[in-house]
N, C-alpha and C positions, 0 to 999 in steps of 0.2 A: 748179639742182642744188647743193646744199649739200656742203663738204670732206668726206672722212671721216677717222676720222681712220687713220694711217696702222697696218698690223701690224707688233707689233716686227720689229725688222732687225737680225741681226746684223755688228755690224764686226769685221775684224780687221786689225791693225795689223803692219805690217813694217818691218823695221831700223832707221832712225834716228825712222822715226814713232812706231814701237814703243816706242822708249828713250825720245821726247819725251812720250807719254801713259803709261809709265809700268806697260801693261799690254800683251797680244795683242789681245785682244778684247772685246766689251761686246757688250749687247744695249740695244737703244735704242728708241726710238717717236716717229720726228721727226712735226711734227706734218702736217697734212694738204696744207699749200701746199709742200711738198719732194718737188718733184717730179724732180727732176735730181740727178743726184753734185753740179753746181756747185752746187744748193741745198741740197743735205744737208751738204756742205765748208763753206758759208757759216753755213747755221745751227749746225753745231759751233763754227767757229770764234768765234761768238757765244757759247758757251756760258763761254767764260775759261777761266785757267787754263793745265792744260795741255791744252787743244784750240788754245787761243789760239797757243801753241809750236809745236803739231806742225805746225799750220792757218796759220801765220805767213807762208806763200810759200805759195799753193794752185795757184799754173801748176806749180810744178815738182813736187807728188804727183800722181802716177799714180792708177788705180784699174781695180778689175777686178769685175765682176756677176758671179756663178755659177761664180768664175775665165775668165769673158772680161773679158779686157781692152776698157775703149770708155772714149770723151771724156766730157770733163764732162758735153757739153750727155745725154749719154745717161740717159734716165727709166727711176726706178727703183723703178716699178711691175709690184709680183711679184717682185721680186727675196728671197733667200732671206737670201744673203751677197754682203756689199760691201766688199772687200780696198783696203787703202792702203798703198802704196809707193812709194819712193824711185823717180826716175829709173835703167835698169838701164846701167851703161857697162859699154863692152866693154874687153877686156884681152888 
């Protein structure tokens, strides 16, 4: 069974990941072996830059599929939208 390769995904970025990349959102095409958030965090963070910055501490960004919230190890195949954000503290 050969990779395929993956359909674009959009991300969108929140508060201070937001401020470290620089934008909300992007459309992207990781490539076919990214198959988890922690793959997809990893091969951003590969990318430099400011992925490098945002991606700099990957335990402590959160992320959310579809706006569910799920862990890294969660595949993200099929998914539409892949949201990243800051840990949320209460007040």
């Amino acid at each position: 069974m050969t990779a395929h390769p993956a359909s674009p995904l959009r991300i969108l970025y929140f508060a201070w990941v937001r401020e470290k990349m620089g934008r909300a959102e992007e459309t992207v095409e990781p490539p076919g072996d990214v198959a988890t958030v922690a793959d997809l965090v990893a091969w951003l963070k590969a990318q430099g830059g400011e992925y490098g910055e945002a991606f700099a501490r990957p335990e402590i960004v959160r992320a959310a599929i579809d706006q569910t919230h799920v862990k890294p190890s969660a595949p993200i195949a099929g998914a539409r939208e892949i949201a990243f954000f800051p840990p949320v503290t209460g007040g």
